[in-house]
Chimera marker file (.cmm) of the C-alpha trace (Angstrom):
<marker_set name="trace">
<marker id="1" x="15.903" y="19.265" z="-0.851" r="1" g="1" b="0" radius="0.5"/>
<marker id="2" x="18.760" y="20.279" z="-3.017" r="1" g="1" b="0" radius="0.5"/>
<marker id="3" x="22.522" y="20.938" z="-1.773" r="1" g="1" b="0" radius="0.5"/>
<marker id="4" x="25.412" y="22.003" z="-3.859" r="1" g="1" b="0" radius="0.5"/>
<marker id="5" x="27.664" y="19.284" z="-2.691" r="1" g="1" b="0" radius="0.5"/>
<marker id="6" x="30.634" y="19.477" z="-4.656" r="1" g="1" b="0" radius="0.5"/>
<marker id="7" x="31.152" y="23.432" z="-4.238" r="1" g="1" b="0" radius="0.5"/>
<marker id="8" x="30.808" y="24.405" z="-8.239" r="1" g="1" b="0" radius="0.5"/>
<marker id="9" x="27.351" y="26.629" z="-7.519" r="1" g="1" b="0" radius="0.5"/>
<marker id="10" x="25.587" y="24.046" z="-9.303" r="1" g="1" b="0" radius="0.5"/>
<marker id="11" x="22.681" y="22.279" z="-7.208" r="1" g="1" b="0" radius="0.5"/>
<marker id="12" x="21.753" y="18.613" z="-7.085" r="1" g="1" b="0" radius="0.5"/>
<marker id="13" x="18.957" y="16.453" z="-5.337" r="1" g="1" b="0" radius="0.5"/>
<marker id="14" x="18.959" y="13.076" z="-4.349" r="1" g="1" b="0" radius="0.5"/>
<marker id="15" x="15.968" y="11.065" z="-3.452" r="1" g="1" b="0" radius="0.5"/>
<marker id="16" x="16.097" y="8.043" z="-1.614" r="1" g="1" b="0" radius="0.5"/>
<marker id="17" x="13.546" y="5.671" z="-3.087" r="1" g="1" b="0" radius="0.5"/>
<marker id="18" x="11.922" y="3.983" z="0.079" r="1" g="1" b="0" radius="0.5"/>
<marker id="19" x="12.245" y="-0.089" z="-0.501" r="1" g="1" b="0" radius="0.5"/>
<marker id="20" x="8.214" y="-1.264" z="-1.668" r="1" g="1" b="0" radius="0.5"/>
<marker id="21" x="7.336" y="-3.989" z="1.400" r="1" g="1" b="0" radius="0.5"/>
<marker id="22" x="3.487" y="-4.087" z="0.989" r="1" g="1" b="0" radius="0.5"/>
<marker id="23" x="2.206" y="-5.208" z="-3.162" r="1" g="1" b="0" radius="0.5"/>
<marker id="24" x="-0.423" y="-8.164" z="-2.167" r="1" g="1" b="0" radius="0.5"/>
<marker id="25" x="-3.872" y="-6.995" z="-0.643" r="1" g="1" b="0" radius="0.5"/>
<marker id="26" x="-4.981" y="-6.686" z="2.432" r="1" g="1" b="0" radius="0.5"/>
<marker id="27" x="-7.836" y="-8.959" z="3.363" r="1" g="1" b="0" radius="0.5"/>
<marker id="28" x="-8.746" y="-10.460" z="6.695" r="1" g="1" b="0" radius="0.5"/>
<marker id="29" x="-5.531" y="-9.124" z="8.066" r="1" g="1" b="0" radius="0.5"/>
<marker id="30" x="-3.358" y="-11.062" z="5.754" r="1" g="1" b="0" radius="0.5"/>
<marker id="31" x="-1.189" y="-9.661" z="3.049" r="1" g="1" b="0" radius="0.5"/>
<marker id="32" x="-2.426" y="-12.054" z="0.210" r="1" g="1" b="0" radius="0.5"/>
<marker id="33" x="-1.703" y="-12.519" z="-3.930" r="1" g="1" b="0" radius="0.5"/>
<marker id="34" x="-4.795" y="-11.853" z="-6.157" r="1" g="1" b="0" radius="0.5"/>
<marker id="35" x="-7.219" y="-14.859" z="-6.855" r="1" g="1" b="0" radius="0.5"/>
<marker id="36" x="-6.425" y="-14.299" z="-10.660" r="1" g="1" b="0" radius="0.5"/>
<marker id="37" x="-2.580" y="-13.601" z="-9.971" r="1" g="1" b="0" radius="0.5"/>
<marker id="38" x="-2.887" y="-10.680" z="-12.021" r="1" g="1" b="0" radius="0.5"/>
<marker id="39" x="-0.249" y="-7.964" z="-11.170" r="1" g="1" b="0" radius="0.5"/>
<marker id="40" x="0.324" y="-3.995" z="-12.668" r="1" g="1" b="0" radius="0.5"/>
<marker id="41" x="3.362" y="-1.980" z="-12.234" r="1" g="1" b="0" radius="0.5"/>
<marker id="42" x="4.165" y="0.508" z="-10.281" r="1" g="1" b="0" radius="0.5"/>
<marker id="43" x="6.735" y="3.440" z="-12.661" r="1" g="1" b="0" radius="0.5"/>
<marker id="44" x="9.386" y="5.743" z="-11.322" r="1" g="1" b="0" radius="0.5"/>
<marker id="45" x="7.993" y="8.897" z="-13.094" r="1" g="1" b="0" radius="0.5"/>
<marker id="46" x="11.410" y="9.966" z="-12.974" r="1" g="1" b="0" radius="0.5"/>
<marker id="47" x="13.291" y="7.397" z="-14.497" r="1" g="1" b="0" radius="0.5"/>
<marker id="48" x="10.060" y="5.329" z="-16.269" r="1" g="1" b="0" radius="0.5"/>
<marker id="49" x="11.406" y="2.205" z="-14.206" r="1" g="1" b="0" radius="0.5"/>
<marker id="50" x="9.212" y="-0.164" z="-13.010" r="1" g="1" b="0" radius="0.5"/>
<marker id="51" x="9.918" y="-0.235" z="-9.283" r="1" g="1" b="0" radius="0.5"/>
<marker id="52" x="7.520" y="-2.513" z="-8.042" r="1" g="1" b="0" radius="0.5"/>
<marker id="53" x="4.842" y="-4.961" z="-9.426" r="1" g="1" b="0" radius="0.5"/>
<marker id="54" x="1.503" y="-4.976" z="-7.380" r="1" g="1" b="0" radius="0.5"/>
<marker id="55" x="-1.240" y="-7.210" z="-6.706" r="1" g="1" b="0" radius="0.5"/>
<marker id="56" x="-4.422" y="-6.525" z="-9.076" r="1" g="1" b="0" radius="0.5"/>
<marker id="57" x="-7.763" y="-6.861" z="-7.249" r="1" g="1" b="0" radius="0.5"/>
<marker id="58" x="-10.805" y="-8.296" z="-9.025" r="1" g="1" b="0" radius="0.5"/>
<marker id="59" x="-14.373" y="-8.121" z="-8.228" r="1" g="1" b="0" radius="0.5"/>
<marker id="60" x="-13.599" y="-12.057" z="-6.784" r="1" g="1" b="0" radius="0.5"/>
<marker id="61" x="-11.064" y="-10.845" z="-4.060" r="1" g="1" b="0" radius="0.5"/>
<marker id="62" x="-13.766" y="-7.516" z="-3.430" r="1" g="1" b="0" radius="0.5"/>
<marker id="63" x="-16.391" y="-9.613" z="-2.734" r="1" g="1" b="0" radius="0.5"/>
<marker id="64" x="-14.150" y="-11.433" z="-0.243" r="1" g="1" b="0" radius="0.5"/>
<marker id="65" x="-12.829" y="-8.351" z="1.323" r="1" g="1" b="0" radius="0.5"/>
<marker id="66" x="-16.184" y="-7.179" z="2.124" r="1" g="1" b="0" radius="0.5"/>
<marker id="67" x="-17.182" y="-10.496" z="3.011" r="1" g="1" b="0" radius="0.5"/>
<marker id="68" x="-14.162" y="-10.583" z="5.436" r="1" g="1" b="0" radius="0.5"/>
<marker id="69" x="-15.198" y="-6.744" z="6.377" r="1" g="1" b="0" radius="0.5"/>
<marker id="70" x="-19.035" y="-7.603" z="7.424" r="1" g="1" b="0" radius="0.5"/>
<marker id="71" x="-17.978" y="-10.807" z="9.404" r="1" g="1" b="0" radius="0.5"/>
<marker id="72" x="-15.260" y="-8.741" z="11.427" r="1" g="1" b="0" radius="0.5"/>
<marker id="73" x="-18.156" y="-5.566" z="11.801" r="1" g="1" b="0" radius="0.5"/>
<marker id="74" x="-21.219" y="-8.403" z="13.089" r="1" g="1" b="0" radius="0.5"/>
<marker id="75" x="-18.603" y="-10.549" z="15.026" r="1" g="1" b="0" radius="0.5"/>
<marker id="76" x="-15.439" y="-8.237" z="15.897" r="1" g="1" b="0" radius="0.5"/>
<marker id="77" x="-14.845" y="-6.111" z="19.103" r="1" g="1" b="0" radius="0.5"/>
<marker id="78" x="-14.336" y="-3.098" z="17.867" r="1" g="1" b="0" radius="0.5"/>
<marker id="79" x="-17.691" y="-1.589" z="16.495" r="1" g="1" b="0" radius="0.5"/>
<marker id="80" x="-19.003" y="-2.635" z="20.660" r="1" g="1" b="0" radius="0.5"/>
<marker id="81" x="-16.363" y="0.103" z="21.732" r="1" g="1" b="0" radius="0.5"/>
<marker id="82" x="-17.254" y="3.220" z="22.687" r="1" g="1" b="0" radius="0.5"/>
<marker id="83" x="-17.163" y="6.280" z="20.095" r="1" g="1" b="0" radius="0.5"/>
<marker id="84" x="-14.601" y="8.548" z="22.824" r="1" g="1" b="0" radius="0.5"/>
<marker id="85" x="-12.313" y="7.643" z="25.974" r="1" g="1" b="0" radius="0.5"/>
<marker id="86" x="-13.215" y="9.518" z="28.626" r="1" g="1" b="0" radius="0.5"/>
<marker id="87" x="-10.465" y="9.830" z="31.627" r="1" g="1" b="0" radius="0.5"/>
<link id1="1" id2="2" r="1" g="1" b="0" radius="0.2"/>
<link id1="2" id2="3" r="1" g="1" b="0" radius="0.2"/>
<link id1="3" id2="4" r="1" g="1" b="0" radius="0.2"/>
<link id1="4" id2="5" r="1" g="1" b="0" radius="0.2"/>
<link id1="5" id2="6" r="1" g="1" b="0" radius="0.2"/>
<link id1="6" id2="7" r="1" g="1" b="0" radius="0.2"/>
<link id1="7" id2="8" r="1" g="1" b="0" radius="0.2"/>
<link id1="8" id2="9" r="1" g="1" b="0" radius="0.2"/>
<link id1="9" id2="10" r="1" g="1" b="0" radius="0.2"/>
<link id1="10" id2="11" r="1" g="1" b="0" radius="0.2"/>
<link id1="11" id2="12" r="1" g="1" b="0" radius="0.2"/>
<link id1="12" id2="13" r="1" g="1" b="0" radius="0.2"/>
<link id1="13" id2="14" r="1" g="1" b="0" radius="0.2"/>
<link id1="14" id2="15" r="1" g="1" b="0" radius="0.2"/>
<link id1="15" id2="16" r="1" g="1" b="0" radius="0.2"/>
<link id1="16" id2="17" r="1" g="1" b="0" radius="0.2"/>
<link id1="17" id2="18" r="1" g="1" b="0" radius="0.2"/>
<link id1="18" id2="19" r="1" g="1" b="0" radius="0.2"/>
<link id1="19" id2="20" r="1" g="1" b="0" radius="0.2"/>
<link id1="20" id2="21" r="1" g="1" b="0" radius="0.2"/>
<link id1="21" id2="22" r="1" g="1" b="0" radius="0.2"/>
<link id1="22" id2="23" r="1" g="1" b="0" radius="0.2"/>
<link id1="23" id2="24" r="1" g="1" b="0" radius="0.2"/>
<link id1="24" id2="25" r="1" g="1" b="0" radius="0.2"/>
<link id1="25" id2="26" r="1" g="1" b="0" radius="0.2"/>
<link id1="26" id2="27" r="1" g="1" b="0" radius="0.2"/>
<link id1="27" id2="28" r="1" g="1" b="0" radius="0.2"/>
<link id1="28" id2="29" r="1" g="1" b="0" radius="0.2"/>
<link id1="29" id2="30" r="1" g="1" b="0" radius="0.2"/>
<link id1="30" id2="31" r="1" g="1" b="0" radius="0.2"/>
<link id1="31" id2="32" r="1" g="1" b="0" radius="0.2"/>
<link id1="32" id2="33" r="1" g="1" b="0" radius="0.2"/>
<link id1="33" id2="34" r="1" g="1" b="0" radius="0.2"/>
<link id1="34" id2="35" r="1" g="1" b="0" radius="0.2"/>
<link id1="35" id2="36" r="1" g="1" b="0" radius="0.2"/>
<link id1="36" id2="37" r="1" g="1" b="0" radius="0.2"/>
<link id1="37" id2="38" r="1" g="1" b="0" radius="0.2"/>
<link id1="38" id2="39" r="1" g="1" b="0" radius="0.2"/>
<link id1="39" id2="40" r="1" g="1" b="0" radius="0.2"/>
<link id1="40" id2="41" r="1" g="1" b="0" radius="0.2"/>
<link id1="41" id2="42" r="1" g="1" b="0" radius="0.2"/>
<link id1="42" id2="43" r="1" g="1" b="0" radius="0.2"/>
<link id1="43" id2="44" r="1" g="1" b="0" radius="0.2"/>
<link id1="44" id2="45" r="1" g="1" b="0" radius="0.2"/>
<link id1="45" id2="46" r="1" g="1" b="0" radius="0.2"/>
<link id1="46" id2="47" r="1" g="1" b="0" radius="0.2"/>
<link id1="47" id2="48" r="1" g="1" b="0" radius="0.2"/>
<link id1="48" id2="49" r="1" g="1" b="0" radius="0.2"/>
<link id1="49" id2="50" r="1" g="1" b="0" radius="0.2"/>
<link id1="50" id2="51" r="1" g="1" b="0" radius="0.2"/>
<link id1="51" id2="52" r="1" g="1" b="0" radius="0.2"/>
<link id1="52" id2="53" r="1" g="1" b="0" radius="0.2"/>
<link id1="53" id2="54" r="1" g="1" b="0" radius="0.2"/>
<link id1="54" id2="55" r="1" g="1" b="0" radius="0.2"/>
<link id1="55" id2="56" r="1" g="1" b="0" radius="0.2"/>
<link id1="56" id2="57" r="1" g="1" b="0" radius="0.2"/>
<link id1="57" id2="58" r="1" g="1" b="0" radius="0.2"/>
<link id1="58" id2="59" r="1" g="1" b="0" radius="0.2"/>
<link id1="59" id2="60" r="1" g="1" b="0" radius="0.2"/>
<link id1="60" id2="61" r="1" g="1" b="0" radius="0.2"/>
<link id1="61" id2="62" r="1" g="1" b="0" radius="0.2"/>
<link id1="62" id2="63" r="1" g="1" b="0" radius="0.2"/>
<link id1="63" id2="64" r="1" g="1" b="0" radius="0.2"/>
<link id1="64" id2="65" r="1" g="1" b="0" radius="0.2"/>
<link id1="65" id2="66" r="1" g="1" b="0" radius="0.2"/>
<link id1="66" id2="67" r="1" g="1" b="0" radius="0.2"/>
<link id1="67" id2="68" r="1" g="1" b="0" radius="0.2"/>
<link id1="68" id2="69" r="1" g="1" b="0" radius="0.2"/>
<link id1="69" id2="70" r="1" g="1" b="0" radius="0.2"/>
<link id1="70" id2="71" r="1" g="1" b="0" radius="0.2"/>
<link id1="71" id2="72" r="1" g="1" b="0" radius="0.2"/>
<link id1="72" id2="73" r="1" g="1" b="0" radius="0.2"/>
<link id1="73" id2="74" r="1" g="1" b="0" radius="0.2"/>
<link id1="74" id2="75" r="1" g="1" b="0" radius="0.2"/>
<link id1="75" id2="76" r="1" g="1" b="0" radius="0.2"/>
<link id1="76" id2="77" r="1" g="1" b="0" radius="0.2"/>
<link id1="77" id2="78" r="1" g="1" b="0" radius="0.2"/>
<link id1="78" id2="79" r="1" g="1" b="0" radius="0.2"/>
<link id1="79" id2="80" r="1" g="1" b="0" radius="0.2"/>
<link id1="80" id2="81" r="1" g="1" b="0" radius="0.2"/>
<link id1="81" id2="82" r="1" g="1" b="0" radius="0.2"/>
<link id1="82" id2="83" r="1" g="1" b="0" radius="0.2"/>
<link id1="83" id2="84" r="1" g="1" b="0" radius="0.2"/>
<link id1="84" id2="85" r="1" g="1" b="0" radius="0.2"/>
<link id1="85" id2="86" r="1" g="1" b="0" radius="0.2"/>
<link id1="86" id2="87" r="1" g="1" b="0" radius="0.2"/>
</marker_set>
C-alpha cells in the first residue's frame, strides 16, 4: 500500500522484507544442507540484492527425499487415517 506520509501529495511505499528462516531442504522432517553443499541466491528484484542464499538439491538428496517419503508412506500413520472426520 502506498501513503503520502510527509503531506507534499507525493506517495511512497514501504515494504517490509520478511527475515528468510527456512534455505536448507526439507527431508525426513529435518531442515538439512545439500549433500554437494551447493547453494543459489535468492535476488531482491527490486534492489538486485541477494537476500538470501539457498540450499541446491541434487538428484543425490531427491533420491533420499523420496526414499525418506516411501518409508514414512509404507511405515507412517498417516496414509492408515481415514480420508474425512465424521462428528
Amino acid at each position: 500500500m502506498s501513503s503520502d506520509s510527509n503531506g507534499d501529495g507525493v506517495e511512497s511505499s514501504y515494504v517490509k522484507i520478511p527475515q528468510i528462516k527456512f534455505t536448507k531442504l526439507f527431508i525426513n522432517g529435518e531442515f538439512v544442507e545439500s549433500l554437494s553443499g551447493k547453494t543459489f541466491e535468492t535476488i531482491d528484484p527490486r534492489t538486485g540484492e541477494v537476500i538470501a542464499k539457498i540450499s541446491e538439491g541434487d538428484k543425490e538428496d531427491i533420491d533420499l527425499a523420496v526414499k525418506a517419503a516411501r518409508q514414512a508412506f509404507d511405515h507412517g500413520p498417516w496414509p492408515r487415517l481415514p480420508g474425512s472426520v465424521t462428528s
